[in-house]
TORTOR-235302 format. One record per residue (C-alpha): z, y, x; residue in three letters. Coordinates in steps of 0.001 Angstrom, whole numbers, plus 500000, padded with zeros to 6 digits. Example, Ala and Ser with C-alpha at 12.3 -4.5 7.8 and 13.67 -1.06 7.14 Angstrom:
! TORTOR-235302
{site {507800, 495500, 512300}, Ala};
{site {507140, 498940, 513670}, Ser};
END
This chain:
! TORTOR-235302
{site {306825, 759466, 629481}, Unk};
{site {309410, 761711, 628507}, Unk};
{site {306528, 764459, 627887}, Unk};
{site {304585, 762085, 625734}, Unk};
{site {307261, 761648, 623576}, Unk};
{site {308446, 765160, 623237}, Unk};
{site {304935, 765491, 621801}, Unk};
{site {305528, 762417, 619330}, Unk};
{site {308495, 764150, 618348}, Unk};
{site {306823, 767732, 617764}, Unk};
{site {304326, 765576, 615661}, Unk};
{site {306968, 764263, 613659}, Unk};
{site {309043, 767561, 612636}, Unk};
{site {308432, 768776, 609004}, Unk};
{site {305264, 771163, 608042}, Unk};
{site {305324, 774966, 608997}, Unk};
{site {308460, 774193, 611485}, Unk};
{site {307307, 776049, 614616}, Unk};
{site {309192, 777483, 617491}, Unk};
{site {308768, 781470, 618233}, Unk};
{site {311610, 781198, 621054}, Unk};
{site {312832, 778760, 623893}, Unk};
{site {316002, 778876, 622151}, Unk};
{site {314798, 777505, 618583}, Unk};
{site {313145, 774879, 621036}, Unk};
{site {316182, 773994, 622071}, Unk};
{site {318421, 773815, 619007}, Unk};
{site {319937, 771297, 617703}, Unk};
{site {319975, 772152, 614296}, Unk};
{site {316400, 772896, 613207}, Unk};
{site {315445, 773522, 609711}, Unk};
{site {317733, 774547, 607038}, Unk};
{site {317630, 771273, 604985}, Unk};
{site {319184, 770100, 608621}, Unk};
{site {321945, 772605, 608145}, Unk};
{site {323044, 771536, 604277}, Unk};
{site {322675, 768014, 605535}, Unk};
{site {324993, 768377, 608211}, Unk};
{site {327406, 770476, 606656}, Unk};
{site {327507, 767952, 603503}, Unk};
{site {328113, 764628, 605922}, Unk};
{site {331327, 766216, 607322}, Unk};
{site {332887, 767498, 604045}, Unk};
{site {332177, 763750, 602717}, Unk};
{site {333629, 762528, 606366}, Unk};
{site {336848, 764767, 605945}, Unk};
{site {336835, 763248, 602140}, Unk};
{site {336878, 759949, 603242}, Unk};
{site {340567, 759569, 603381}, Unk};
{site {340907, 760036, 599501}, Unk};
{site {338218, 757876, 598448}, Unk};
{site {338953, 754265, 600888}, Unk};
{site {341887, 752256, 601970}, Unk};
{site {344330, 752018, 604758}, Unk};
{site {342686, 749076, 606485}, Unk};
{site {339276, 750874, 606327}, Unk};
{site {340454, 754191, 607850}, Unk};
{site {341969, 751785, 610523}, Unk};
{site {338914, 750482, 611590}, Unk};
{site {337063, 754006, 611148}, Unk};
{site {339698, 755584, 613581}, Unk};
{site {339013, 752987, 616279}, Unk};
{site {335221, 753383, 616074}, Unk};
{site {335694, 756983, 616436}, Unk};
{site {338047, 756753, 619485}, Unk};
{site {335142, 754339, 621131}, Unk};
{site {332570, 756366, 620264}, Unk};
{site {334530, 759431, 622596}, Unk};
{site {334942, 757031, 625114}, Unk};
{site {331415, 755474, 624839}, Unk};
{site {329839, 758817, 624874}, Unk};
{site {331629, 759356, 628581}, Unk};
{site {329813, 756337, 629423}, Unk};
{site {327037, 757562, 627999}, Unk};
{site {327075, 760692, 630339}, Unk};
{site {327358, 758768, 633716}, Unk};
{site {325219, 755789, 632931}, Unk};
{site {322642, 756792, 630286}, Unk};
{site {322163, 760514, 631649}, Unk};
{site {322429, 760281, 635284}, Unk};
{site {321984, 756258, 635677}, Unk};
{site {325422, 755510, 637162}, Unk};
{site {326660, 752424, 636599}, Unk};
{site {329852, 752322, 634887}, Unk};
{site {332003, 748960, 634168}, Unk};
{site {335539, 750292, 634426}, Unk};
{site {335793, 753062, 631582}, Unk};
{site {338493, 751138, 630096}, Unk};
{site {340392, 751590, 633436}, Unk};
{site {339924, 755658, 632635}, Unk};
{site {341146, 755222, 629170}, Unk};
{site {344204, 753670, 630507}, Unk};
{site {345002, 756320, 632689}, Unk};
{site {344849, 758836, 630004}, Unk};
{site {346856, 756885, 627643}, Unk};
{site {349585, 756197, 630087}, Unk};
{site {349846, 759539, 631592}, Unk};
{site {349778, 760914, 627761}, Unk};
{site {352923, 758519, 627123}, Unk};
{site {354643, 759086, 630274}, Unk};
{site {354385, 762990, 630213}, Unk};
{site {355804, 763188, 626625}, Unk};
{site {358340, 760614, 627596}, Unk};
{site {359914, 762035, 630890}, Unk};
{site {358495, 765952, 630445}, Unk};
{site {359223, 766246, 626588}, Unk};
{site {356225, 768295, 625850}, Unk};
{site {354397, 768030, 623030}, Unk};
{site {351886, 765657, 622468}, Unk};
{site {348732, 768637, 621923}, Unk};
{site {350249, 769822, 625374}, Unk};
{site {350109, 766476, 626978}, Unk};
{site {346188, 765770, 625819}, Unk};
{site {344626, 768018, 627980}, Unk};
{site {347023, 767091, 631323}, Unk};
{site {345828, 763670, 630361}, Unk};
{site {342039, 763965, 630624}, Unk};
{site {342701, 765996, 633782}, Unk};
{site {344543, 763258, 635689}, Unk};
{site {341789, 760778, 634270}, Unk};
{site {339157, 763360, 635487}, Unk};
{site {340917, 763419, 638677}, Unk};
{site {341528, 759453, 639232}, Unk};
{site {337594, 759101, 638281}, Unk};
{site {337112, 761259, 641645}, Unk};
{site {339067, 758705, 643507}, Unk};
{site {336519, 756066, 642457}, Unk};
{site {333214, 758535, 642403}, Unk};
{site {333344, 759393, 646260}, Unk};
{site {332909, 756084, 647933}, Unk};
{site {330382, 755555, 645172}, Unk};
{site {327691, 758294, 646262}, Unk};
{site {326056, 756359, 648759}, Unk};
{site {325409, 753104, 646793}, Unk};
{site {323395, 752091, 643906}, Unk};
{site {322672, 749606, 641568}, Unk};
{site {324478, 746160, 642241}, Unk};
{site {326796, 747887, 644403}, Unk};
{site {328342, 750782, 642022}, Unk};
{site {328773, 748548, 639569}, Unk};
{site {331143, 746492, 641997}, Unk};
{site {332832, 749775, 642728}, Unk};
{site {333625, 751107, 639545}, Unk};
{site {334443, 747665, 638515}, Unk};
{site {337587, 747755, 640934}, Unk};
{site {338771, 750619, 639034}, Unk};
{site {339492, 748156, 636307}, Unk};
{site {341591, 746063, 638560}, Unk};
{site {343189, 748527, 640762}, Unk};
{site {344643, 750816, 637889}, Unk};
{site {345951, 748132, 636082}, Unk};
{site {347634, 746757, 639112}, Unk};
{site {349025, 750137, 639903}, Unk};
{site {350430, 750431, 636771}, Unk};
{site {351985, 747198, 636344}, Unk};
{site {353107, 746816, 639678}, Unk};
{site {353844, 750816, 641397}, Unk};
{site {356960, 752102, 639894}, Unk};
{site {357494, 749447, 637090}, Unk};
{site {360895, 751114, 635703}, Unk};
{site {358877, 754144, 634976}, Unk};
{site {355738, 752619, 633699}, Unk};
{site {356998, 749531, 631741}, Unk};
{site {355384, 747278, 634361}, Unk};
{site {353675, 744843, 631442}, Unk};
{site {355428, 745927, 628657}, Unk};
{site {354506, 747992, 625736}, Unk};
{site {355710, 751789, 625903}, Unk};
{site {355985, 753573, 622767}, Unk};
{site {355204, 756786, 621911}, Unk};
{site {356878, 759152, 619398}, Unk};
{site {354780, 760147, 616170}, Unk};
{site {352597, 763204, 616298}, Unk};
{site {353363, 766112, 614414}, Unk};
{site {352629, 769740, 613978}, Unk};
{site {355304, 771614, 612659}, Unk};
{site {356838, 769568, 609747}, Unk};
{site {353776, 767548, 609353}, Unk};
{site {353699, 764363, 610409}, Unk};
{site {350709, 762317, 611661}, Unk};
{site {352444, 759011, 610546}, Unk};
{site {349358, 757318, 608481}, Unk};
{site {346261, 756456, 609480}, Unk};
{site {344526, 758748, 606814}, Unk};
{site {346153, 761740, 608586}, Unk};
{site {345280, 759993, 612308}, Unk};
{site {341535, 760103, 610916}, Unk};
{site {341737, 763915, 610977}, Unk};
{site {342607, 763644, 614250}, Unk};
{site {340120, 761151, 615766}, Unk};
{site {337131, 762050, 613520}, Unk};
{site {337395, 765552, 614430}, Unk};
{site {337469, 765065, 618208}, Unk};
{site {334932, 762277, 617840}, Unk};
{site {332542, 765371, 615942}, Unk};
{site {333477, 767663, 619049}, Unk};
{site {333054, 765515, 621727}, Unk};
{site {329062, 764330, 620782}, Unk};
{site {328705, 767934, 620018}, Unk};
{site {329546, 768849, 623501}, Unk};
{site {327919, 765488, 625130}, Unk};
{site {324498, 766912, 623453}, Unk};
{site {325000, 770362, 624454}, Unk};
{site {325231, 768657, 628296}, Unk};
{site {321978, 766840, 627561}, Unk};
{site {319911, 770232, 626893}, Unk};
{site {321554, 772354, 629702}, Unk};
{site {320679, 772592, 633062}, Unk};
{site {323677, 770596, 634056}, Unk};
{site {322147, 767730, 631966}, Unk};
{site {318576, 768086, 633668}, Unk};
{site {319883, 767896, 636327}, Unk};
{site {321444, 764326, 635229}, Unk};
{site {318727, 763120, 634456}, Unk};
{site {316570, 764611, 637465}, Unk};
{site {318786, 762264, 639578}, Unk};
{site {318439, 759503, 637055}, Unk};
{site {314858, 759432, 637615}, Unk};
{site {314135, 759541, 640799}, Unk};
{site {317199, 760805, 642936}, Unk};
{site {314949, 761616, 645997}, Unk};
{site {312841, 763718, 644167}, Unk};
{site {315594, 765870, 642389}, Unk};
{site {316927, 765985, 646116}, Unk};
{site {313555, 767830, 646841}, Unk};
{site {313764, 769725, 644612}, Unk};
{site {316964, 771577, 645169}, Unk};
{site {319232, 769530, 642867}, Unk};
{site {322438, 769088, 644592}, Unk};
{site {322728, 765286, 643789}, Unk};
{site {326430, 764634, 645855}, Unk};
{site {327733, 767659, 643535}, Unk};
{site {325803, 766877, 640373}, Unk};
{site {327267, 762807, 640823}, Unk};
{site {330948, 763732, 641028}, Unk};
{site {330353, 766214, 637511}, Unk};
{site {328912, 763370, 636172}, Unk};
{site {332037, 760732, 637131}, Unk};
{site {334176, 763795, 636353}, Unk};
{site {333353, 764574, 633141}, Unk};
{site {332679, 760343, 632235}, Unk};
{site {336520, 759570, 633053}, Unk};
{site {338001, 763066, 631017}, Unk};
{site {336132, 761217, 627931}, Unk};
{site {337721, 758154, 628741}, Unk};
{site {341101, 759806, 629143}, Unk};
{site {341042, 761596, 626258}, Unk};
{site {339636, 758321, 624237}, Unk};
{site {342627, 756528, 625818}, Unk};
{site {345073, 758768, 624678}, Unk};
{site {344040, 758679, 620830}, Unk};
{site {344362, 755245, 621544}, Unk};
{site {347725, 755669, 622583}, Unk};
{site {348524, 757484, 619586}, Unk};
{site {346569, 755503, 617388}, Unk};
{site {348637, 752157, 618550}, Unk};
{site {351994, 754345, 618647}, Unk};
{site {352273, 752317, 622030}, Unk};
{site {350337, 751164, 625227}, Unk};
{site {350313, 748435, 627444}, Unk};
{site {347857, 747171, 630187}, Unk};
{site {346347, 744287, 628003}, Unk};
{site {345012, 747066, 625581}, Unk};
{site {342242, 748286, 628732}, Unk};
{site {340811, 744901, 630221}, Unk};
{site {337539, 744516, 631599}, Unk};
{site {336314, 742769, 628614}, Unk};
{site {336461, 746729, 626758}, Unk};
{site {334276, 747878, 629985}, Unk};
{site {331990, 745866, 629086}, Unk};
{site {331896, 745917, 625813}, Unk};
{site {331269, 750072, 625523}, Unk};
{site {328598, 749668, 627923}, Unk};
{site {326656, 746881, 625741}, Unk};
{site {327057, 749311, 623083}, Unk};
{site {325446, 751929, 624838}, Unk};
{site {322600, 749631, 625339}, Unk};
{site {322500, 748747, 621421}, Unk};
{site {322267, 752108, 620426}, Unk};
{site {320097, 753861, 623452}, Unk};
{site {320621, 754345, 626714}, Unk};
{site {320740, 758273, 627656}, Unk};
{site {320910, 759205, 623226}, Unk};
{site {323754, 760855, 622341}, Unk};
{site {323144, 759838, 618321}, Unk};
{site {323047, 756562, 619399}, Unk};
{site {326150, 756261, 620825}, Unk};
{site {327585, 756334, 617339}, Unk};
{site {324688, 753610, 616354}, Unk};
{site {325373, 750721, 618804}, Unk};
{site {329611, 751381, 618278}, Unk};
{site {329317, 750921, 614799}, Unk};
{site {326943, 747610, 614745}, Unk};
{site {329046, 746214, 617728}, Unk};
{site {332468, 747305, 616189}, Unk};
{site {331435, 746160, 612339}, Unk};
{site {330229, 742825, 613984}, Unk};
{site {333310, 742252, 615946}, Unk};
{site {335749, 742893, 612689}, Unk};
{site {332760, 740766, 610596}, Unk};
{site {333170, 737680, 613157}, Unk};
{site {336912, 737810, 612973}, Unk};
{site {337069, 737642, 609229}, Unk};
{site {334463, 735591, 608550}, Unk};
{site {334558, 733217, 611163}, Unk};
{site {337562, 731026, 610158}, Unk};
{site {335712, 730749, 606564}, Unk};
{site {332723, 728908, 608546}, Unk};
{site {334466, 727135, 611298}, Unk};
{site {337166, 725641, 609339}, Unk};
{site {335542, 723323, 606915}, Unk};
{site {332843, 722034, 610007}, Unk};
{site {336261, 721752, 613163}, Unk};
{site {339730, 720702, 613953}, Unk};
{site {341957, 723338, 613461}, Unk};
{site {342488, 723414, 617816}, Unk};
{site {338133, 723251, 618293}, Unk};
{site {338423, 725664, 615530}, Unk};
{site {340980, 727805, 617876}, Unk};
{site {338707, 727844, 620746}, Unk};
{site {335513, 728710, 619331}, Unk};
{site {337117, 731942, 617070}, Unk};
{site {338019, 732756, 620771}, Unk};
{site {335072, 732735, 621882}, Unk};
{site {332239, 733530, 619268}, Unk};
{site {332636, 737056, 619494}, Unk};
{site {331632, 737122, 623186}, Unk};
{site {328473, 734656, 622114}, Unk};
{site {327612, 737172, 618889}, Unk};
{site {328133, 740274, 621369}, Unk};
{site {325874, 739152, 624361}, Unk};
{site {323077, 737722, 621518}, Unk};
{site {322556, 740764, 620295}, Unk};
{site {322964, 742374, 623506}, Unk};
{site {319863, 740067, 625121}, Unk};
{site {318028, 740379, 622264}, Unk};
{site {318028, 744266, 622279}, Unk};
{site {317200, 744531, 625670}, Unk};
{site {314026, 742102, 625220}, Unk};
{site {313009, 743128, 622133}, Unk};
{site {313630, 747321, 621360}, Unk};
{site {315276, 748655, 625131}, Unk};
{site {315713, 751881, 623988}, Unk};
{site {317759, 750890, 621534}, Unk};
{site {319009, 751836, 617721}, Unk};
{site {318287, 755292, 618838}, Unk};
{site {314385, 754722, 619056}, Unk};
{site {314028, 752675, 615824}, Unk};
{site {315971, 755487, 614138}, Unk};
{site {313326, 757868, 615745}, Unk};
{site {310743, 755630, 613964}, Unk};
{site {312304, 755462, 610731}, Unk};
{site {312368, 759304, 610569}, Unk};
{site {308531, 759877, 611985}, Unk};
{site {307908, 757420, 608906}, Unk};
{site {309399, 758999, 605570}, Unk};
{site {308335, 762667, 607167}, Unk};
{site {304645, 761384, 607571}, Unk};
{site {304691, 759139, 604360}, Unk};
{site {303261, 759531, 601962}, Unk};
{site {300662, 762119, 603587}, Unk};
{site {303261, 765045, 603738}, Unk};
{site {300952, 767009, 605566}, Unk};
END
């Protein structure tokens, strides 16, 4: 399957594109139209700050802070077919060891990031070994403890140093005498590691680390055979998942300019791995599609809701249903995209392009 459609996609590239080396086969930039197109997206991305509103660049920041932590997700589950249903657990780790290390250590925040994804990397070990031997209906049970058991921990373990269920703060980022204390100069921030991160999640995809993913996503017996070493290749995979998370989490930490326990409920879990689902399981691109359809939709039910519901309810049946149409809206579109396009955003974006390349008879 995956052959056939390597050969779609060879169909679809432009006229006279050929490849002379394995390495042109495996770029990721192509063509240089690709290049200019690329390059003029993220000076208008890094513009975006001077040209839209406050409330705008919030919601932009917390798209690109799931997208990080989506693309982890993306890793484990869509690359090497590992369940995942506790990634918000991950992301709490990171954002509380972030806050906790700046708090009690004093070190600066840039100096606290990358101690923060470690210790998520680290706790995602805790959870990946008992994992190895299971599949399917039972991983998911596993990894879903991790989104009760940190939690717990961290309301519960050491509650003077944690906050227990309170909110901890966090002090404002800066660099030098620059100050990170609006969310236009957050976006820098986020954006940019959002732009790294899927640059490095595709790089994982082409390299033998990520054949060997998907090897094991495949058929794990068979990459077994064939000299994959799957109990080595599973922990990388939970590994590298959970330092996404962590270092999602901690942007969130910074984002919020606090943290608390109620910010990383199962309810997030599930909700990155739907999006994965919406956009293409095992695409890197559409990671980016099904967060910004589920994230836009979310925001678009919340406003717009109490414009519908109001005029047709009582103000407390009103109440309940705002609570819960999101849910509804989210697992709609989530049933429907399974039935109807299973690959995903990803694939009709793959469509769309094989279209306007081949239209109108550009050969």
């Amino acid at each position: 399957m995956e052959q056939k459609e390597s050969r779609e996609y060879n169909m679809w590239r432009p006229c006279g594109t050929f490849d002379t080396t394995y390495a042109k086969d495996q770029a990721i930039v192509r063509t240089s139209l690709q290049w200019k197109l690329i390059i003029t997206s993220i000076i208008a991305l890094f513009l975006m700050p001077y040209w839209v509103g406050g409330q705008v660049l919030n919601i932009i920041n917390l798209i690109t802070i799931t997208v990080i932590s989506v693309q982890g997700v993306n890793i484990l589950t869509g690359m090497t077919g590992q369940i995942n249903l506790g990634q918000a657990a991950f992301m709490a780790v990171g954002a509380y060891s972030m806050t906790l290390i700046n708090r009690y250590l004093g070190l600066n925040i840039f100096l606290c990031l990358p101690l923060a994804m470690l210790i998520a990397g680290l706790t995602g070990l805790i959870f990946a070994v008992p994992s190895l031997r299971i599949k399917g209906f039972y991983l998911a049970m596993t990894t879903l403890a991790a989104q009760f058991i940190v939690p717990w921990v961290i309301q519960n373990i050491r509650p003077d140093i944690t906050g227990g269920g309170d909110t901890l703060t966090i002090p404002v980022l800066c660099i030098g005498d620059f100050v990170f204390n609006t969310q236009a100069k957050i976006f820098y921030i986020c954006m940019s590691l959002a732009i790294f991160s899927t640059y490095f999640a595709r790089n994982i995809q082409r390299s033998r680390i990520g054949r060997a993913f998907i090897a094991i996503r495949d058929n794990e017996v068979a990459a077994e055979a064939m000299g994959i070493e799957v109990f080595r290749y599973k922990l990388l995979s939970f590994f590298i998942c959970s330092i996404y998370g962590g270092l999602a989490g901690s942007l969130y930490a910074v984002w919020m300019r606090g943290v608390s326990t109620e910010h990383f409920e199962l309810q997030e879990s599930v909700w990155q791995l739907g999006m994965l689902i919406v956009g293409g399981m095992g695409s890197v691109a559409g990671v980016w599609f099904g967060v910004i359809l589920i994230r836009s939709l979310d925001i678009g039910v919340r406003y717009l809701g109490p414009f519908i519901i109001s005029p047709l309810f009582s103000a407390q049946a009103g109440q309940a249903i705002m609570w819960g149409i999101g849910p509804v809206v989210f697992g709609l579109i989530g049933i429907l995209f399974i039935i109807f396009e299973p690959k995903g955003l990803y694939r009709i974006w793959e469509r769309f392009k094989a279209f306007y390349r081949l239209w109108p008879f550009s050969y």
